[in-house]
N, C-alpha and C positions, 0 to 999 in steps of 0.2 A: 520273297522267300523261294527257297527252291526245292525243287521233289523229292521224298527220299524212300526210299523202302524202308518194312518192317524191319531192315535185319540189324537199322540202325538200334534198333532198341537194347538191342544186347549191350551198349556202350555201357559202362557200371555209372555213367553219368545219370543224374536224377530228372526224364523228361516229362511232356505234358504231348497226347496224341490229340490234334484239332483236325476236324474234318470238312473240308471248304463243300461248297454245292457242287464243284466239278471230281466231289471225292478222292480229292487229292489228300495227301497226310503228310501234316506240317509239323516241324518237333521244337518243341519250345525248350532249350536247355535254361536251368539255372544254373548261379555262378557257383565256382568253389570255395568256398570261404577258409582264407589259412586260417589255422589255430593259431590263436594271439595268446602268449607267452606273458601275462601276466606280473607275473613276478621280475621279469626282467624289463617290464613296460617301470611300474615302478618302484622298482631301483633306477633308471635312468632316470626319471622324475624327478627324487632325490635326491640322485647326484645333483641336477643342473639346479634343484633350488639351492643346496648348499652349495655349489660352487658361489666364490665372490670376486667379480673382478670390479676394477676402478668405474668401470660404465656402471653395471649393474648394481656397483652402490649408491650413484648418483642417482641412479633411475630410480630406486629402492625409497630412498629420504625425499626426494622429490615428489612418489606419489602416496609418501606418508604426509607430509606437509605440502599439498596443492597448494599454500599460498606463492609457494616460491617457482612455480609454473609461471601463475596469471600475473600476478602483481608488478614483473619485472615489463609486460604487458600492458600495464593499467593506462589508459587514455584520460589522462586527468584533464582535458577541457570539454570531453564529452557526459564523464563520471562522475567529475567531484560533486558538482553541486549536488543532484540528486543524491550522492551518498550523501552529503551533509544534510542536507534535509530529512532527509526518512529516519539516518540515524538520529537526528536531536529530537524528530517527534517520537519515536518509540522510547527512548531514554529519558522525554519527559513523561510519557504513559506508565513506564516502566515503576515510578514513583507512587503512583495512586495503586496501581494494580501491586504493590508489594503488601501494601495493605489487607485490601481486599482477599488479596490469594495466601497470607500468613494465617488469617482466621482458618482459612479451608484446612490445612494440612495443623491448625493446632502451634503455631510456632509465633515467634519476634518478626516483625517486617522487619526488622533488621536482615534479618538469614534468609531471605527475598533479594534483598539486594545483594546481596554476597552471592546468590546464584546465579541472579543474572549478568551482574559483574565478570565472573570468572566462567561461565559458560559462554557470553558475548568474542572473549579472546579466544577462546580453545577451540571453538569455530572458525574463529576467522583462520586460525592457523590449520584447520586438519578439515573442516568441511567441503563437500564438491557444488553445494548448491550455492548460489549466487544468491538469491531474495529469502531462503527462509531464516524467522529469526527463531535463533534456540532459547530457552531460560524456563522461566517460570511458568507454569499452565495448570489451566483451573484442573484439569478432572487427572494430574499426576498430584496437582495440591491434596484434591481431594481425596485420593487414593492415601497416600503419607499419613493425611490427618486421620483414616480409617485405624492404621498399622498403630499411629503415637495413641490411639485416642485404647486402643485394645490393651495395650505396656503401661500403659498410665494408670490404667484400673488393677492389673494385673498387679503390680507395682504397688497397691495402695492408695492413690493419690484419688483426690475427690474432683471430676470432672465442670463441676458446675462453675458458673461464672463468678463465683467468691474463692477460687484458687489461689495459693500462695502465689506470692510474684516467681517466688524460685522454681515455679514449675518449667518456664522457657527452657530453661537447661536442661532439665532430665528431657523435656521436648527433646530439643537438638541429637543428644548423646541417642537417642531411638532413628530419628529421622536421616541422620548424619551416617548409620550404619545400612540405610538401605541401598545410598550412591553407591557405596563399595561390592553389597552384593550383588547389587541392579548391574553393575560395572562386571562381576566377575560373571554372571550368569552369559550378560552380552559377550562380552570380550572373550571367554570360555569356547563362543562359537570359534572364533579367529584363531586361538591357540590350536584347535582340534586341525581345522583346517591347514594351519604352517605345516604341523608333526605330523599330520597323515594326509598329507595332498594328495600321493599317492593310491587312496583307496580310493575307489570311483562310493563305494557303500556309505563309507562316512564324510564324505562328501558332498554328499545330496542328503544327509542328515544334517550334518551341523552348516550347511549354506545358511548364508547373510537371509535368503530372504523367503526360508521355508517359512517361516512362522507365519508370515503377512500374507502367505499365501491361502490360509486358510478366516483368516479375518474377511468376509468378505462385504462387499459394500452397505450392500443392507444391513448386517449385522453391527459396523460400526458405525452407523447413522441410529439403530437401536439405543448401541452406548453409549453413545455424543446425548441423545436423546435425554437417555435411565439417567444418566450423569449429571445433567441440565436441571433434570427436576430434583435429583440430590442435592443441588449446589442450592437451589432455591430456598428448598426446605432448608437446609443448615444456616440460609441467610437471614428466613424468618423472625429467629427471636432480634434479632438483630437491627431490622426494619422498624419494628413494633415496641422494643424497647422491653421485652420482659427477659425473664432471666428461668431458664429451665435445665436441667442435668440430659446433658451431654449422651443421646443415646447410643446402642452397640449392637453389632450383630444381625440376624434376621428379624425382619419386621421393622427396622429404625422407622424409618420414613414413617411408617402409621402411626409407633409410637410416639416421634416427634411430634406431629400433627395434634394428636390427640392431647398433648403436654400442654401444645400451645391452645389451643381450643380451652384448654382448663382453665391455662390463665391466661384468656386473652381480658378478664377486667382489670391486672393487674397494668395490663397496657402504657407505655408515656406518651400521654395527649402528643407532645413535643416532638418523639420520635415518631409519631404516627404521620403527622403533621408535613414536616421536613421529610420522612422519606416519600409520601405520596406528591409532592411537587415536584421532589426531583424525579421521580419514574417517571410522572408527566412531561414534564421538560427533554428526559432523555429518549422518551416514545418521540414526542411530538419531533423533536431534532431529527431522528431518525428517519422517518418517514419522509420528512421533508425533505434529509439528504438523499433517501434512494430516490423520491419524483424527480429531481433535480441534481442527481448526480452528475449527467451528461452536461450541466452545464458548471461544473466545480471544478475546478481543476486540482485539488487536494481536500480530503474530508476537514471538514470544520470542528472544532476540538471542543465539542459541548463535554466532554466527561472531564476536561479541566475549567472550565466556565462553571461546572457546575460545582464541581469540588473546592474549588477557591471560594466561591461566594457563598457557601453554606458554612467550610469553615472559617470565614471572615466572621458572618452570623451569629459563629457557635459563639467565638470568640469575643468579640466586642460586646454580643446580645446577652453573656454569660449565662449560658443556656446548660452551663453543666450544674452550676451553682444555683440558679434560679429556679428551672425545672428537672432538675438530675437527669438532666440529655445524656448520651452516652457520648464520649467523647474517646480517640484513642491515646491521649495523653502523651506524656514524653516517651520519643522515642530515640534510642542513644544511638551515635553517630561515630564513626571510626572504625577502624578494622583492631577485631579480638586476636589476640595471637593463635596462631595455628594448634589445632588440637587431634589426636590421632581420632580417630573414629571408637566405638566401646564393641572392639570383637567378640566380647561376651556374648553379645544382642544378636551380630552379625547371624550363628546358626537359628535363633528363635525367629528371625525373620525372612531367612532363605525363602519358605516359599510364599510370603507375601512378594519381595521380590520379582520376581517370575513372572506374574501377569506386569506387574509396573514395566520390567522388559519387555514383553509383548508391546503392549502401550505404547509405551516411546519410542521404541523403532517402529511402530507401524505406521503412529502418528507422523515420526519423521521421513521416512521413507519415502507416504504418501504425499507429503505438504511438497517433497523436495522432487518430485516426479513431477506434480500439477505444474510448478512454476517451471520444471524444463521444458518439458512441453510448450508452455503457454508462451516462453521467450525464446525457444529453439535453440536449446544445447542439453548436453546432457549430463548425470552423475554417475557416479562409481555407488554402485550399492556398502559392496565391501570395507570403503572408507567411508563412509556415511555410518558405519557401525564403528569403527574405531573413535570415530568424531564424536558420537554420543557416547558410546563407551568412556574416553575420556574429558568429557564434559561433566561424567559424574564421580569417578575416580577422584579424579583432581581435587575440584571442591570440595568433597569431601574432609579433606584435610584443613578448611576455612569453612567451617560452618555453614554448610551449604545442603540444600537437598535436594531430591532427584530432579532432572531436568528434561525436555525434549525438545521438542519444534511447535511453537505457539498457531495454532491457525487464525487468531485475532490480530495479533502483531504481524505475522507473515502478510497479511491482505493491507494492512496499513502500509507495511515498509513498500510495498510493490505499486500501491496507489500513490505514494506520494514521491516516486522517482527514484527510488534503490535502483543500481545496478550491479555491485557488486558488496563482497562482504566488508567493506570498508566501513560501510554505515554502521556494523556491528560495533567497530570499534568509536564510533564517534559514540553510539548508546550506551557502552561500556564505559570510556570520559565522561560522560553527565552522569551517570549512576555513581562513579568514582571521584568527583566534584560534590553530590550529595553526603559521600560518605565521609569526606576529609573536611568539608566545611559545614557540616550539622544544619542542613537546607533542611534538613528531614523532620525539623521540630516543630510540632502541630500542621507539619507541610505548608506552614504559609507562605516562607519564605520560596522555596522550591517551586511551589507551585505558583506563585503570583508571577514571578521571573518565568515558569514555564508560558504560562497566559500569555504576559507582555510579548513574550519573545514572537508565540503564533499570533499574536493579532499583526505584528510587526509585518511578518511573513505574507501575511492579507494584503496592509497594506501594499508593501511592497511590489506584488504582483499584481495587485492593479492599476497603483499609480502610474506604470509604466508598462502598458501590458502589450501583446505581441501587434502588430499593424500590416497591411498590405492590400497593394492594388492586385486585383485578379480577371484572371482573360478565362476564356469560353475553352474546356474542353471541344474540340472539335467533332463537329454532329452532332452535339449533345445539347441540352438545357441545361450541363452543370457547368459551375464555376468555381476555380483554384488560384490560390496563391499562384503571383505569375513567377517569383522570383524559387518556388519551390518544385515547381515542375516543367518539363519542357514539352515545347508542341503545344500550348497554347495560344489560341486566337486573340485579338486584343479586338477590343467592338468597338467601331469607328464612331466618332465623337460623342463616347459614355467610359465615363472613367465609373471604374464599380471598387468600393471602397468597403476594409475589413475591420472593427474594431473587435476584439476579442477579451472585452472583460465590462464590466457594468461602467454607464457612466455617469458621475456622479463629482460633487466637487473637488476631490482632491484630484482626478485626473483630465479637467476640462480642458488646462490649457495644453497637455501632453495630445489630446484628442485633435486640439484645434492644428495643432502646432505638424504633429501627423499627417493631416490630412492636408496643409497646404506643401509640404515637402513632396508626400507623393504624387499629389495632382500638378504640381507646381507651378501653381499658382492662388497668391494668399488674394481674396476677393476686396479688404480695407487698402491694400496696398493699392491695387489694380485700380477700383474708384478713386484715389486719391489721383492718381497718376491719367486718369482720364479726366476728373475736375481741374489738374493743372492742364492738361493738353487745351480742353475747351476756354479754360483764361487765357490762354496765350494766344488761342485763336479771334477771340474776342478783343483782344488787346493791338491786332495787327490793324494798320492803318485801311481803311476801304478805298482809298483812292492815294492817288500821287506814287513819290519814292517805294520800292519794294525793294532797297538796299538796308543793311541794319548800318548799323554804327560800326560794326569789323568788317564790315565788306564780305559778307555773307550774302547770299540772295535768300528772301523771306522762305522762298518755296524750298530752301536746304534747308533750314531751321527745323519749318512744320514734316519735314521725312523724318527729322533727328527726334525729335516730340510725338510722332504715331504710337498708340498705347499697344501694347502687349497682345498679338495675336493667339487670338485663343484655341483651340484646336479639338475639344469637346462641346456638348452644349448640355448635359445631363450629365450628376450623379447619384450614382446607386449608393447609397449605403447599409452594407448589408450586416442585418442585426440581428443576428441568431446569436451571439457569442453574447449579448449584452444581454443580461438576466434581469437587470432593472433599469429607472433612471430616480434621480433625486429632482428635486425643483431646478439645481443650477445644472443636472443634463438637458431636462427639457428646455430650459431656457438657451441652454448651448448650440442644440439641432434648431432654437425658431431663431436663430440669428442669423448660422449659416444659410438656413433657409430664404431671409431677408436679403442677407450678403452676395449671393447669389444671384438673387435674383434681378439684382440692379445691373449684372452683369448679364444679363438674359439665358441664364443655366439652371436648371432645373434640377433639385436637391430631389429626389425619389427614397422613399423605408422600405426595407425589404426582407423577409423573416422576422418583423418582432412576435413578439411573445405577447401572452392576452395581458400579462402584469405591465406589459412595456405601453401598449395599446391605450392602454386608462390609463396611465402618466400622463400621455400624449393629451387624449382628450380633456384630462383634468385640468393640462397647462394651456388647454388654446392653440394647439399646434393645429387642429384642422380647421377653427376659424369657428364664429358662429354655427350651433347645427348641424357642427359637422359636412357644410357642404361641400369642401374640398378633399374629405378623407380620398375618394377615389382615385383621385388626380392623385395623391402625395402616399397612398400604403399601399403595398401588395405583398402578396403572398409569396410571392419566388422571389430568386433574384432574375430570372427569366422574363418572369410578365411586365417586370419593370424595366429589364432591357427594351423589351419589345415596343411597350408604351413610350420607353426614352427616340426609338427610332420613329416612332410611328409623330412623336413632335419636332421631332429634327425633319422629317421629309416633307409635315408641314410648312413647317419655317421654309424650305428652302421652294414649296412651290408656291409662299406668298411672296417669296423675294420676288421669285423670278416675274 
């Protein structure tokens, strides 16, 4: 800085006088800021958003419909399968939960499927997230059925479980008018936005994502919460089999409770019965899948295991007829013709609407943030609103009601291999296969095929499950796939060996078969090929002629006959990926163990598991006593490298 006199103060510029220790006086100017001309800021705005040239339309339809960005993109030997996969197990989930979530909002599981049907597509073509899946969700179910259950009374209509059949209808015509307001309330933002982009004022008013902005985490973990125990309560009579009027307004929840408590003797033994094994069942499953997640490679499909073999039960045990079990009876299959929404309804529900907006873009927004994040890319707010916006528009007009971004479904699709919105559309085909072929009838059909298909999927990944030799990250004690990373060490004569899925009898001889390709060499072969070596040696004359009969000399014979030089003397095989064994796994490792060993190689366990550990000992693999466990388990695959050398260095100082 440089020195200046007082006189500079007169400048009509705006200063600041600082006085250093050597009382010198420094002037700090600020800048001058032009006056910004507003009104001509936008009208240029306007202009250039109405201008329309041939780029800027493409650009325009293109990031109204993202699909036609990615998809012309789409890596289909990296993608397909995981789409295929996640889309068929959501699309077979999507079936029981139509159920389930039709009770919530008061409607037909029919107009369940027609949401998630036609919500499934209108994503795929206009959303920017990759793994969230849109359709049907319990606490917008439960919200709908709040709005139908309020218009139903209002209406006349008698709430209790002895309602006319033709009540679904007046349902729909209520429910079917909120997509449309839910749609305008949303989409209303986006309109404000085109027509007055221009204004910086209402623009930061009607933005995509003021609303969310005030939702904050705690408070929707409250609601996720409040909503949980609404959903439960409303599931109660349901559980227990009694029949009570349908309660409304402030206090439901205690008044429920208290209904039910009245007539909990009215109770069905049957129902009582059947739904407490299944909560058991579906606890117990749970649990077990989160201890043992890390070792699944896709969650195991207890909520159709269990729904197929209870209504197999109903059905065969005629449990509706015998003990008046609640069953949900025929349910009609096909698509209804298109129907306008009832705009009469439309204004008496406006502000019910409103929070259900809230709701579902917050819902959505957030589901479609966490998964960019967590897979590193990202979305368009903006079209994230148009996306739900017409997700509930649409449908509307097919008997559909409101929709958003499921967070049950979204964690499935993303667990079980989604990568892009493709899989939507595979769940959109099996919902659309339910609806054209009437799979949906007591769900047996549907659902039995659903089963089949995932146990298939079971098998199928394990009977042929991933395999590999692995070398020594360098200065480390860990070890990797060698074919998967580079710069790994390979440890001189210890081949270390990967199975990565349970093994048990349908994948013994893929295991066996594995392991002699990678090590390369099969130890039946090898003996056999040394029993011949030693016959022929045994066969050769001890004295006289050492010419054969083709005028070979014996000692080229016995060079052409030396058996297969080996070039390990230990394997590791390491068993962290293998969750259990059956009797023909165990049986499988004490043969290789046997096979081996005539060949003087030493088989080494390395990471099992405590369930794998008592297979072992139950089948005799460490011998009487257990005296050889030491010799044959360890804890790493390290300590058994080390032990593998440490009997290699022996061997080689008893040779010497």
């Amino acid at each position: 800085m440089h020195e200046v006199n007082t006189g500079a103060m007169e400048r009509p510029l705006e200063a600041t006088r600082l006085e250093s220790s050597t009382s010198s006086c420094f002037l700090m100017e600020r800048k001058t800021h032009v006056k910004i001309n507003r009104k001509q800021i936008m009208l240029a705005k306007l202009r250039k958003s109405c201008s329309c040239t041939p780029r800027k339309l493409k650009n325009l339809v293109m990031d109204f419909f993202p699909v036609l960005r990615w998809l012309p993109k789409y890596q289909c030997k990296e993608y397909i399968w995981g789409d295929i996969m996640s889309g068929l197990v959501i699309g077979i989930i999507l079936v029981p939960q139509a159920i389930a979530y039709s009770l919530l909002a008061g409607l037909k599981p029919i107009y369940s499927l027609y949401t998630s049907f036609f919500a499934n597509i209108i994503y795929f073509l206009m959303g920017t997230s990759r793994h969230v899946s849109v359709g049907i969700f319990s606490l917008i179910s439960l919200m709908v059925g709040q709005v139908v259950d309020r218009e139903l009374l209002l209406a006349g209509f008698d709430l209790n479980d002895d309602a006319p059949p033709a009540l679904g209808d007046e349902c729909y015509a209520i429910a079917s008018s909120l997509p449309s307001v839910l749609n305008y309330v949303q989409h209303k933002f986006k309109a404000h936005l085109f027509f007055f982009l221009s204004s910086q004022v209402l623009m930061g008013i009607f933005r995509l994502g003021f609303v969310s902005m005030y939702l904050s985490e705690s408070m929707l973990d409250g609601f996720a919460t409040g909503a949980s125990l609404t959903i439960l309560t409303a599931q109660v009579k349901y559980l227990i089999g009694i029949k009570i009027p349908r309660s409304q307004g402030q206090g439901m929840l205690v008044i429920t409770w208290i209904n039910i408590f009245q007539n909990i003797s009215q109770a069905n033994l049957c129902d009582v019965i059947t739904s407490a094994i299944c909560i058991v069942v579906l606890v117990t499953a749970k649990e077990l899948g989160d201890r043992y997640k890390h070792k699944l490679k896709f969650p195991l499909p207890t909520e159709l295991v269990v729904i197929v073999v209870a209504t197999l039960v109903s059905h065969y045990g005629n449990l509706n007829e015998v003990y008046a079990s609640s069953v949900s009876g025929v349910i009609p299959t096909g698509f209804i013709p298109p129907k306008v929404p009832c705009f009469d309804l439309m204004l008496r529900v406006a502000v019910d609407a409103l929070p259900l907006a809230i709701v579902s873009f917050a819902f959505t927004v957030s589901l479609s943030e966490m998964c960019a994040k967590k897979y590193a890319y990202t979305i368009r707010a903006n079209q994230e609103m148009f996306a739900v916006g017409f997700c509930n528009i649409i449908p509307s007009f097919f008997h559909s009601f409101a929709t958003s971004a499921a967070l049950a479904k979204t964690l499935v699709k993303t667990s079980t291999g989604c990568q892009t919105q493709v899989s939507g559309v595979i769940s959109a085909m099996v919902v659309l296969l339910v609806l054209l072929r009437g799979a949906l009838r007591n769900t047996e059909i549907g659902l039995l095929v659903g089963i089949v298909f995932s146990m298939l999927c079971i098998i199928v990944r394990t009977q042929r499950p991933r395999t590999a030799l692995l070398g020594q990250i360098q200065n480390t004690s860990f070890y990797e796939d060698d074919l998967e990373y580079k710069n790994l060490s390979s440890v001189p004569k210890v081949k270390i060996f990967r199975f990565e899925a349970p093994l048990y009898y349908a994948n013994r001889n893929y295991f066996l078969k594995s392991l002699y390709r990678l090590t390369d060499l099969d130890p039946n072969l090898e003996a056999a090929r040394r029993k011949k070596y030693e016959k022929k040696e045994q066969q050769q004359p001890k004295k006289g002629d050492h010419t054969t009969a083709n005028g070979l000399d014996m000692g080229e014979t016995t060079v052409q006959l030396v058996p297969k030089q080996i070039d390990f003397q230990a394997i590791v095989v390491d068993c962290s990926s293998i969750s259990f064994l059956d009797t023909t796994g165990v049986n499988t490792l004490k043969e290789i163990l046997k096979d081996y060993k005539e060949l003087n190689i030493s088989v080494l366990l390395a990471c099992c598991n405590p369930s794998v550990i008592d297979s072992l000992k139950r089948g005799g693999y460490f011998g009487k006593d257990f005296g050889s466990m030491q010799e044959l388990l360890f804890y790493s695959i390290h300590n058994a490298v080390q032990f593998a050398k440490d009997l290699n260095l022996s061997a080689d100082c008893s040779g010497v």
